[in-house]
C-alpha atoms as one frame of an Amber mdcrd trajectory, in Angstrom:
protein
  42.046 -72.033-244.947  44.890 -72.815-242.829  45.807 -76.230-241.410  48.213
 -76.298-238.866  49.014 -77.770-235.715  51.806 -75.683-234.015  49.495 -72.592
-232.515  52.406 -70.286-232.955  53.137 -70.868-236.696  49.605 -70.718-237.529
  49.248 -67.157-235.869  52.349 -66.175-237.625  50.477 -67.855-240.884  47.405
 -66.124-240.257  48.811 -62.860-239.993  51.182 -63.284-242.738  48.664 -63.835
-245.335  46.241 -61.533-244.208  49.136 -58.661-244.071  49.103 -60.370-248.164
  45.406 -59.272-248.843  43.989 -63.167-248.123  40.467 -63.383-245.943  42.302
 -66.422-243.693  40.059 -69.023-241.749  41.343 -70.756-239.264  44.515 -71.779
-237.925  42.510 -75.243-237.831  44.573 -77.608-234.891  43.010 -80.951-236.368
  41.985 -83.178-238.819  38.658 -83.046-236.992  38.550 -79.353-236.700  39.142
 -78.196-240.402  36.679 -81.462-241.993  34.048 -80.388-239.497  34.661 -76.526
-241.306  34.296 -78.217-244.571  31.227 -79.615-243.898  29.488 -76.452-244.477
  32.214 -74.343-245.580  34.715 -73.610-248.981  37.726 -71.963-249.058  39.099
 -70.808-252.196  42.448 -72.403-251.303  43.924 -74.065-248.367  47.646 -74.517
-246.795  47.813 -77.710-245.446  50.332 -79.006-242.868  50.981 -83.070-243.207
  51.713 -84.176-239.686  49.004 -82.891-237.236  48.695 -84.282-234.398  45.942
 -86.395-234.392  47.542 -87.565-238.080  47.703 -86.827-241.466  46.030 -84.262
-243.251  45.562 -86.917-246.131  41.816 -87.263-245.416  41.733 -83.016-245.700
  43.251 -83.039-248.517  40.886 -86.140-249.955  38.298 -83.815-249.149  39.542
 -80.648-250.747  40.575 -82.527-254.231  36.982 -84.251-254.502  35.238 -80.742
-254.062  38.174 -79.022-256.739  39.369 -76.736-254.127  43.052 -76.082-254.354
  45.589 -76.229-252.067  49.839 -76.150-251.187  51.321 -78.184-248.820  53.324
 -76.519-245.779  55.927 -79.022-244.007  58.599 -79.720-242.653  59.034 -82.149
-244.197  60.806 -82.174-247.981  58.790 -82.830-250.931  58.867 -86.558-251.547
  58.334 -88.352-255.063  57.164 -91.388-253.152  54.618 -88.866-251.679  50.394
 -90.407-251.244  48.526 -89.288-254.240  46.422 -87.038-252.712  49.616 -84.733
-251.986  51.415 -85.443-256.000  50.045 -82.327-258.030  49.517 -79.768-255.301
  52.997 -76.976-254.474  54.867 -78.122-251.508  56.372 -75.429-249.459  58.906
 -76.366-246.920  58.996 -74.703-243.620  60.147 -71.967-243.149  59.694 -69.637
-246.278  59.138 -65.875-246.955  56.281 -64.236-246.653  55.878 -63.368-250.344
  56.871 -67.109-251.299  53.775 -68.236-249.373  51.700 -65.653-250.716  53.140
 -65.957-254.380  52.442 -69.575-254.196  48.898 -69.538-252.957  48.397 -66.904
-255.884  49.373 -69.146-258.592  47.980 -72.297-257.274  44.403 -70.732-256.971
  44.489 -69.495-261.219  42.944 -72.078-263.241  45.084 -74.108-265.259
């Protein structure tokens, strides 16, 4: 599942990780978009942009911690120790990385620990 806002970088996501062997759903644009997907839906792992624009994805990842699904933050923005506790424990990525970072790091965040 892929959460991100910029149309362009979540193509470039998308085909990225399924050029890695991942089954990808979405890019989703908004917070709206990707909770109404989790309504009915699972994803083994997610990559989850912060600042959409409509928000945060706080609420997305909320959703994704209460239901054990795993997921790595991809921002802009630098990893922050003063980050919301929704975001502590997961892998932050910051944009822009290689292809086989992303796809290393969604590999190792999705084996049980």
């Amino acid at each position: 599942m892929i959460v991100e806002d910029q149309a362009l970088i979540g193509m470039s996501l998308e085909a990225s990780l399924e050029e890695s062997g991942f089954a990808v759903e979405g890019p989703f644009m908004s917070i709206a978009q990707a909770l109404n997907w989790l309504e009915s839906d699972a994803p083994d792992i997610a990559l989850l942009d912060i600042m959409l624009k409509d928000g945060t994805s706080l609420e997305i990842a909320r959703a994704l911690k209460g239901r054990g699904i795993p997921f790595v933050v991809y921002s802009g923005l630098p990893p922050n120790e003063a980050a919301p506790a929704e975001l502590r424990d997961a892998p932050w990525l910051e944009k822009p990385v290689s292809r086989e970072t992303l796809a290393d790091t969604l590999r190792t965040a999705m084996m049980p620990s």
